[in-house]
N, C-alpha and C positions, 0 to 999 in steps of 0.2 A: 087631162091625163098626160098630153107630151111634156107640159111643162113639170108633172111630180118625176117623168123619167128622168131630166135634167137634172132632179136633185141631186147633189151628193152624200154619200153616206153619212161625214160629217156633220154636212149640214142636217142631215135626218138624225143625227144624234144628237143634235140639238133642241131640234125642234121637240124629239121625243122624252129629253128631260126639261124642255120647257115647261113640257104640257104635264110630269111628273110632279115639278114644283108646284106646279100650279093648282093639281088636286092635292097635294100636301097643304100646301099655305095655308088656309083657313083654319085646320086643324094646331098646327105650328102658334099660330098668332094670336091663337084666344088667348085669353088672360087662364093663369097655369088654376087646376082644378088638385084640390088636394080632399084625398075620401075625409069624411065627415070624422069628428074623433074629438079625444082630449090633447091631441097635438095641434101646433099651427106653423105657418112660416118665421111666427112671430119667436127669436131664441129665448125668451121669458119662457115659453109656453116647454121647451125641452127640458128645462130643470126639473120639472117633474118625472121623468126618465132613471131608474136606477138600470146598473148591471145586474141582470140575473145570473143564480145561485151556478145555474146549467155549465155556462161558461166558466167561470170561477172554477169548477170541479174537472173542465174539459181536458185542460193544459195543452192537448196536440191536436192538430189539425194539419191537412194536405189540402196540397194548392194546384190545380193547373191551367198553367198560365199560359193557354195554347192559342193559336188564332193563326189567321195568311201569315204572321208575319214567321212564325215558325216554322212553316213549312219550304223558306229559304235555306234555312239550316245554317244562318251565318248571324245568328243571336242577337241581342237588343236592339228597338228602336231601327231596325232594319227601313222599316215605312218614309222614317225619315232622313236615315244618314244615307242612302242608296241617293240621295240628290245634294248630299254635305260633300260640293266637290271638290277634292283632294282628300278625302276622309278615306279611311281603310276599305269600309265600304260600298264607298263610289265606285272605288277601283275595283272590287270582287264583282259590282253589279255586271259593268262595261263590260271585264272578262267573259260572263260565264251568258249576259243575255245581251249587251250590247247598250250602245246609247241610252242614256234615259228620255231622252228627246223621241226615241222609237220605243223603247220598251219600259212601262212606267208602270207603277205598283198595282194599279188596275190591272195588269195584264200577268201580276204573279200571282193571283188569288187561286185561280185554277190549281197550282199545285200543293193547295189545300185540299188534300182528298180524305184523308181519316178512312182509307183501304180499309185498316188493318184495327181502329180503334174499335175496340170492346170494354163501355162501359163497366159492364157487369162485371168483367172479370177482373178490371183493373180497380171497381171496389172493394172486392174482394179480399184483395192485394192488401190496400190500404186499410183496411179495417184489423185485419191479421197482423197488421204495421202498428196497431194503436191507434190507428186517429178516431178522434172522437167528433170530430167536423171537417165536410171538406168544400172546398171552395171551387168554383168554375168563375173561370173569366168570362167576365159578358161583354166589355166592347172595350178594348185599348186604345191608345191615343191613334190611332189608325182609321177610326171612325166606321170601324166594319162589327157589324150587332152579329152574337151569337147563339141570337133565340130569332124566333118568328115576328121580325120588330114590326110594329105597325106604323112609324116615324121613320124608318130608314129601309120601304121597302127594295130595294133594288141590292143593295149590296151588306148582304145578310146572310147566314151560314145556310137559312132553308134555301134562298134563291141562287146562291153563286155556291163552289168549293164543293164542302160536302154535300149539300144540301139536305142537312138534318136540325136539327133541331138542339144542338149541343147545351146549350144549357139546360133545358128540358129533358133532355136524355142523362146527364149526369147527376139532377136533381133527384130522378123517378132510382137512379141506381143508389146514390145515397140512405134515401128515406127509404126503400125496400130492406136496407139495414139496420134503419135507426142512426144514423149518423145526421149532423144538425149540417143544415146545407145553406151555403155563401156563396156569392157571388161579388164579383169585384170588377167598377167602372174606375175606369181614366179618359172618359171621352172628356172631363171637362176643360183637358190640355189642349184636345184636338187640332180645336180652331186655330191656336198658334203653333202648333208641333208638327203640323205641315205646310208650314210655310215655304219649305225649300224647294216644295215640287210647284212650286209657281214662280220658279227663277229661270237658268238661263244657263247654261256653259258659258265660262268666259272665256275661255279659250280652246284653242286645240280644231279640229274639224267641222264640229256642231257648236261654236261659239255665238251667241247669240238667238237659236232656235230653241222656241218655250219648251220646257216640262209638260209634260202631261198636265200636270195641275194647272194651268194659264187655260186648258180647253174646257169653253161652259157646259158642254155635252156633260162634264162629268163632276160639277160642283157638287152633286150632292153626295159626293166623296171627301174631295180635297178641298168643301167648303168655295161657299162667294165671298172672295174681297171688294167688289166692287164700289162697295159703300164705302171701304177704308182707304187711310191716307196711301197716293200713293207709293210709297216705300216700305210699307206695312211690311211685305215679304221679305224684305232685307234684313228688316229690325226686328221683327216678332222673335222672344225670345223664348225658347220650347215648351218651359211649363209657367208662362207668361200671363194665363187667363184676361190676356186683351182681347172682348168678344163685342159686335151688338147685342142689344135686346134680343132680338129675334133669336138669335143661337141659344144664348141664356135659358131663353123660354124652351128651343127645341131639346135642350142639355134634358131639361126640366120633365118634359113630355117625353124621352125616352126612359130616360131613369123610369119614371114613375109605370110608365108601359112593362120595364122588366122585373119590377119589384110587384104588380099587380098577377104580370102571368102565372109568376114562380113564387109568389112569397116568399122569400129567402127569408131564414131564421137571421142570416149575417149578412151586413151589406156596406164590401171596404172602399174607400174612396184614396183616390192616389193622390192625396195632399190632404188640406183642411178643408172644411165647408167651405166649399166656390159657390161665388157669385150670391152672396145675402139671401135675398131671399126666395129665390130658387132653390138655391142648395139646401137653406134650412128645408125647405118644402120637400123636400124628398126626405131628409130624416124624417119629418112628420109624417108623410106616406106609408115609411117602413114601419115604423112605431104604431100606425090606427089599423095598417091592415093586415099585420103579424100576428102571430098568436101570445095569448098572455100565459104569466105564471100563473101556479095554482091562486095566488092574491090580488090577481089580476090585474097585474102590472103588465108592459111589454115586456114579452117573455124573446124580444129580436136584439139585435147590438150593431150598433154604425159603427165603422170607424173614421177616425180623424189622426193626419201626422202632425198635427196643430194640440198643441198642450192647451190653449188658452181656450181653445173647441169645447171641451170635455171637463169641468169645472168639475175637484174632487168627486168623480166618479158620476155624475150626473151629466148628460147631454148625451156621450159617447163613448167610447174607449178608445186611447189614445194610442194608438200606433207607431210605432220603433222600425222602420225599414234598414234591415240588417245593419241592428246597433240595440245593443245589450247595456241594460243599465248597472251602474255602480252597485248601487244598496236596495233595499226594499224599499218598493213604493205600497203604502199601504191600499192603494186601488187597483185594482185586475189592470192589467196592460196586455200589450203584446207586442213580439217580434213577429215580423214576416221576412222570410230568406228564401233563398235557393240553393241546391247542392252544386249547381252553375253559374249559367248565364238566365235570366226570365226567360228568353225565347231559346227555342235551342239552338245549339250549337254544335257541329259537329267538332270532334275530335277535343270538347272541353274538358276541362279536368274539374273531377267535384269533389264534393268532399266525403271525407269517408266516415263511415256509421261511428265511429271513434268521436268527430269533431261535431257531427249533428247532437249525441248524445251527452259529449260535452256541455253544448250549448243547450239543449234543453234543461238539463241538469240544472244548469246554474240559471234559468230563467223561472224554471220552477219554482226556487229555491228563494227567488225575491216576488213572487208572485204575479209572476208572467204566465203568457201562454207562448208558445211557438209554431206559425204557422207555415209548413213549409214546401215549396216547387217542387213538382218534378218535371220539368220541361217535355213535352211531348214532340218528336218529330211528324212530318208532313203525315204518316198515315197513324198514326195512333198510338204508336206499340211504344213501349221502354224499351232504351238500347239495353243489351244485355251491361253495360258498367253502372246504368241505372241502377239496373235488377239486383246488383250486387251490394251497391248500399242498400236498399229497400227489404233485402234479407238480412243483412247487419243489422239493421234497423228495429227488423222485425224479433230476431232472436234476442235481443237484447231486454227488450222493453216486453215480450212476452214472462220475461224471469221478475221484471224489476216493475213493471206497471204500478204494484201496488202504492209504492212509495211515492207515485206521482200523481194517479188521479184524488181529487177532490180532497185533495192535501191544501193544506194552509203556509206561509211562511212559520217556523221557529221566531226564538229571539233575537238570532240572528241570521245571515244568511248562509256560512261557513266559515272556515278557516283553511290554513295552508300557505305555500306560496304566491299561488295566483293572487291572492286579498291582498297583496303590497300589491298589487303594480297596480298604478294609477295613471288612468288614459281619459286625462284630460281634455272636457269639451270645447269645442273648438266656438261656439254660439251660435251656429247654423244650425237652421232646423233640421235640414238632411244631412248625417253626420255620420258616414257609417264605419262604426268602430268594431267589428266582428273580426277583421285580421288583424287588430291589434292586441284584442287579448291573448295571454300566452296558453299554450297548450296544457289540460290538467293532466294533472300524475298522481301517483297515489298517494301523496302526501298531502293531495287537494282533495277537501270533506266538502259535502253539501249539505241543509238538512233540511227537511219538512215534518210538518204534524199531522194529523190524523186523531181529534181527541185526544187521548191521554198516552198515544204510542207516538215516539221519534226515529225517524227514522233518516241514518247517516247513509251518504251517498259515501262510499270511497273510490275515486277515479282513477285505480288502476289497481294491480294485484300483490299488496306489500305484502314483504318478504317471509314475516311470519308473524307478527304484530304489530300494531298500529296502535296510537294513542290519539285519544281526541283530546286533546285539551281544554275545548272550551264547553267539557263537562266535568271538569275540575268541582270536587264538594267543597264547597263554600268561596266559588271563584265569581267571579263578578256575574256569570248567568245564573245562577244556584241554581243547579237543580237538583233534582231530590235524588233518593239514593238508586243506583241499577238494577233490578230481579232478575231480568231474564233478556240477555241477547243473543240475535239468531240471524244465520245469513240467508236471506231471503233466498229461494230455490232451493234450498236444501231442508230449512225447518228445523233442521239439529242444533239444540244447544251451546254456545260458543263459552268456552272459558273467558274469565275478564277478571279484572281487579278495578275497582273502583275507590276512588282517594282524593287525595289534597291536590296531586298532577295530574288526574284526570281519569277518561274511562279507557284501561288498554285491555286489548283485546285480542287474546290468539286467536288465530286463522288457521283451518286445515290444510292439509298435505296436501287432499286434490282439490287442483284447480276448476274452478268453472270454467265453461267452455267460451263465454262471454266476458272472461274476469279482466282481460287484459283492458275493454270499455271501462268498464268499472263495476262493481258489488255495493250491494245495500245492506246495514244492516239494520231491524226492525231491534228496537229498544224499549225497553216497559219499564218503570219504575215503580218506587212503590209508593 
């Protein structure tokens, strides 16, 4: 007994996640167990995977992209740029808590409190918004789980912060809607994306004296290197997927733990399928133990930023992280954005319900979907500039929904201005080209189908007619003759002349109150 006095705290925090590892490991280092099914780890076995119809029809989805690292309020990657020394912020860290040698991302978890967050009402919100799916983050590159993890139990949303059960709480507010519910992993960066909290100030006062991350007490945070080369933490580069086996496996064994609790209808991955066959084994997971279509296919969707992942629509749906395609891809896609920063940010600027509807429009329009952030600060709530796109947002797409959901692309995808400019890819996978395209106006058309009805998006409020041209009779789209056009929210009959220059169409005196976003108009022919 004199001698446990003697211990040190330290060293008792070591010992006590020795002894952590230690009932974990055995579980860790089985060989990975995937539920029984017509999927395998084997990617032969995914081609059998189509996209369902559900999705296809969705078009819009809300994301929150919340976790410790948010609750900083000094936006992205915070976990690991707070030890990228000379980075912006290193220096915010130093400022507002001090050294990272003294105060390390362990110690900013706490001011994750979710006071103030209310599921219910913030689905609410979004539902009213349009979304047809929405997504909770379950564990970012920060390696902190947002559910009840059986693999990561110590530093987990029920055990540290809020201590509730956030993805599970967001799921139960979801589905009490009807909204199709996602979930989105990045742990498979992790291993290498915290590599910087196992360095070192090189200079200044505390030059030399470890990070937090160098202390074993707390590996099953900031990951063990000790098996790798010594330099590993100099060189590991963020979304590097240089891992052992063992981690691979524990990648493997959480995913599968978070897709088992919550079944997520969606389940997005932040790159392509990591690590062969691990990763395929979680696609498999999601896909045997999801629910099916009425044909009894999976009726679930992975995604993948890797094109080569998702072969013409089979394996998974290829994901576009804020980058918008040229033309129409004959297979469902998607963009994932922000009106921000992913984590929040205080005093960020976002974008306004003008640019988000923009970009839906036109993602629509080539047969995308759009899924998109609202960053949540430390207790829960929307700042009110939030609130203010997400009522834009809302009042628009309450007028105009119809032309979007479970619409198809047209012939083509529109006309206008914007269809010249050409923002050519640069060959990198992560390529994000969202502030490159130009802003639409109302001489920029969109258009989708619905069976035997078209319907034109126009992106802003021309002056008193508009001419679509590329429904010119007998012009290279032929299509057939006009009967009856009408600007959606109103219902009333719209004057038009329809000819050899296309379909022009007068517009009334008063304005909608959303028009200045843009108007739709529903078109029938005969």
């Amino acid at each position: 007994m004199a001698d446990m006095n003697r211990i040190s705290r330290r060293h008792a925090l070591q010992m006590l996640s020795a002894a952590a590892a230690a009932a974990i490991a055995p579980r860790i280092m089985r060989a990975q167990t995937i539920t029984p099914g017509r999927f395998t780890d084997e990617r032969a076995s995914l081609e059998a995977y189509t996209i369902p119809d559900w999705f296809t029809d969705a078009k819009f989805g809300i994301w929150s992209h919340w976790g410790p690292q948010s609750a900083v309020g000094d936006g992205d990657w915070y976990a690991r740029n707070m030890y990228m020394e000379g980075s912006a912020q290193y220096a915010y860290h130093v400022k507002r808590f001090g050294p990272q040698s003294k105060v390390g991302y362990k110690d900013l978890i706490p001011l994750y409190t979710a006071d103030r967050w209310d599921p219910e009402h913030l689905m609410d919100l979004y539902q009213k918004a349009g979304a047809k799916y929405f997504f909770s983050m379950g564990v970012h590159h920060d390696n902190f789980d947002l559910w009840n993890s059986k693999y990561q139990p110590r530093w987990n949303a029920v055990t540290m912060g809020p201590k509730k059960d956030v993805v599970g709480m967001w799921a139960a507010a979801a589905r009490k809607r009807g909204l199709r519910f996602g979930v989105s992993e990045h742990l498979s960066n992790s291993f290498d994306w915290l590599a910087p909290s196992h360095l070192a100030d090189t200079k200044g006062p505390y030059a030399g004296v470890p990070y937090d991350g160098q202390n074993p007490a707390y590996a099953d945070l900031y990951h063990d290197y000790s098996s790798m080369p010594a330099d590993f933490a100099k060189t590991a580069e963020a979304m590097g997927r240089i891992a052992p086996d063992w981690w691979k496996l524990q990648y493997f064994n959480r995913v599968k733990d978070l897709v088992d609790q919550h079944q997520p209808d969606l389940l997005y991955t932040d790159g392509g399928i990591p690590f062969e066959q691990y990763g395929v084994g979680t696609v498999a997971e999601l896909y045997n133990v999801g629910p099916l279509t009425p044909h009894g296919a999976p009726g679930t969707v992975y995604f993948s930023k890797t094109k080569t992942d998702c072969v013409d629509g089979h394996s998974c749906v290829v994901d576009h992280e804020r980058n918008v395609l040229g033309s129409i891809d004959p297979v469902p896609w998607q963009t994932d954005t922000c009106i921000g920063e992913w984590h929040y940010k205080v005093g960020a600027k976002y974008k306004t319900p003008k640019k988000v509807i923009d970009m839906l429009v036109d993602i629509v329009s080539k047969n995308g979907n759009l899924l998109l952030n609202f960053p949540l600060p430390a207790n829960g709530e929307l700042d009110p500039e939030e609130m203010q796109v997400l009522e834009g947002i809302t009042a628009w797409m309450q007028v105009n929904g119809e032309g979007i959901y479970a619409t198809r692309p047209w012939r083509i995808y529109g006309e206008g201005p914007s269809t010249k400019v050409v923002v050519k890819p640069s060959g990198k996978e992560f390529d994000p080209n969202e502030g490159k395209k130009p802003d639409l106006v109302a001489e920029d058309i969109r258009f989708t189908t619905k069976g035997e009805t078209l319907y034109a998006f126009i992106m802003g409020w021309p002056a008193a007619e508009c001419n679509i041209a590329s429904l010119a009779l007998g012009g290279p789209q032929q299509p057939r003759k006009a009967v009856d056009v009408r600007l959606i929210g109103t219902e009333e009959p719209l004057k038009f002349v329809h000819d050899a220059t296309g379909l022009r169409v007068s517009f009334p005196q008063n304005k909608p109150a959303t028009a200045d976003i843009g108007v739709t108009l529903r078109v029938r022919f005969v």
